[in-house]
N, C-alpha and C positions, 0 to 999 in steps of 0.2 A: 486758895482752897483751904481750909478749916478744917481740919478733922479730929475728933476726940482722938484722945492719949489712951493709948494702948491697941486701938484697931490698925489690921492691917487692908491696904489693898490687893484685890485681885484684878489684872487686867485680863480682860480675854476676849478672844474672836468673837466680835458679838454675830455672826454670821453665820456662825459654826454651828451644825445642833450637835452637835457631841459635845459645845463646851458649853451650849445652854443649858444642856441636861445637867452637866458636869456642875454647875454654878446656883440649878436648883438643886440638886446634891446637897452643895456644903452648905445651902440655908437650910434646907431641911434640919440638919445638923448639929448648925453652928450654935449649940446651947447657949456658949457665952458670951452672944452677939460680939463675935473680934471681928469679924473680917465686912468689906466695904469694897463694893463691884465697880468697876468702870470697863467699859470696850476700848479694846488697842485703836480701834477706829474713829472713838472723839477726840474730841481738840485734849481734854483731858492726858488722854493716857498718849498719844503723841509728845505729847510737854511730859508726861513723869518718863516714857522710853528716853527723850533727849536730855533729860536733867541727870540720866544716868548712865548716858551714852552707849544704851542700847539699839541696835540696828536691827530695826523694825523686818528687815528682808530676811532674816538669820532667826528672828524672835518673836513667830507670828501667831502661837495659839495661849500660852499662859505666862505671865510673871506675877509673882505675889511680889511685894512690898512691905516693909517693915519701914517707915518712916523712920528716918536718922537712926536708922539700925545698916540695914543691907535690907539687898533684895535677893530675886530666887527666879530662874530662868525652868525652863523644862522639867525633868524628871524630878530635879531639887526641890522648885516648885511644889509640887505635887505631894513631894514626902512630907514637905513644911505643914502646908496645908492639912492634910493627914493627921500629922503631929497634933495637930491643932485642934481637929475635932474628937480626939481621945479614944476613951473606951476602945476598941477592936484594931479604930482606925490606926490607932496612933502603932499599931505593932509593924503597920506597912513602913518607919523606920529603920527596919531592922535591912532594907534594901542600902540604906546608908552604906553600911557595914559588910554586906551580903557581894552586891555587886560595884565596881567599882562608877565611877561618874560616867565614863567614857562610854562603857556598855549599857546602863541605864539610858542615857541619851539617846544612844542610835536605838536604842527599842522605841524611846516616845518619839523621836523624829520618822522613825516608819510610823507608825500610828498617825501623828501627825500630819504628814505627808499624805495619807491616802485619808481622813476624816471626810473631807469634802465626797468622796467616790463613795464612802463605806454607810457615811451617814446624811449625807446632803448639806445643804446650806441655804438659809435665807438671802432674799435680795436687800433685807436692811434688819439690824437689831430688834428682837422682840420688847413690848414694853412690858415690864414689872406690872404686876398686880401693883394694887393701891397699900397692899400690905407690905410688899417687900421694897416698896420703892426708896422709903427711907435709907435701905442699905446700898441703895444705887448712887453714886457719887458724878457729879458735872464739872 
């Protein structure tokens, strides 16, 4: 896989519609075209979870990716991302600081945890528009 210098990925439940939403979200957003999608469910982001010995059972709705940077599981995830799209978002940082890892966590693992009850789930990945497909990575 090939990717431009300086984007990062976001893996997520392609199943999820809280994290489809969540994924049209940050394109809405993502001004400075950084970030590059894949689902935890392709061959893809199965091989970037095991290149970074992530356990798929433990780590099933978001990890961003900073290629030969670090990566960013759950709540961290989210702040990074955040960070990322600026303006308003990026003050949702201040959770860094605010709340400790531990208790952030168990907040998005209840969220997590119930999305399927709260918000449904498809029986297979939605496809991109022809616009956004670009930022969809294989």
């Amino acid at each position: 896989m090939e990717l431009e210098s300086g984007k990062k990925i976001i893996l997520f439940d392609g199943v999820c519609n809280l994290c489809n939403r969540s994924v049209q979200f940050v394109i809405k957003r993502d001004s400075k075209d950084v970030f590059r999608f894949a689902s935890l469910q392709s061959d893809l982001g199965k091989k970037l979870l095991a290149e970074r010995s992530i356990n798929p059972q433990e780590t099933d709705s978001i990890v961003l990716i900073e290629p030969n940077v670090a990566y960013y599981t759950r709540s961290s995830a989210a702040i990074e991302i955040a960070k990322e799209l600026g303006g308003l978002w990026s003050l949702i940082s201040a959770f860094n600081y605010i709340l400790p890892e531990n208790i952030r966590d168990s907040i998005y693992n209840f969220i997590a945890k119930n999305r399927y009850k709260w918000f449904g789930k498809k029986d297979e990945c939605p496809l991109p528009t022809p616009e956004q497909r670009r930022k969809f990575i294989e």
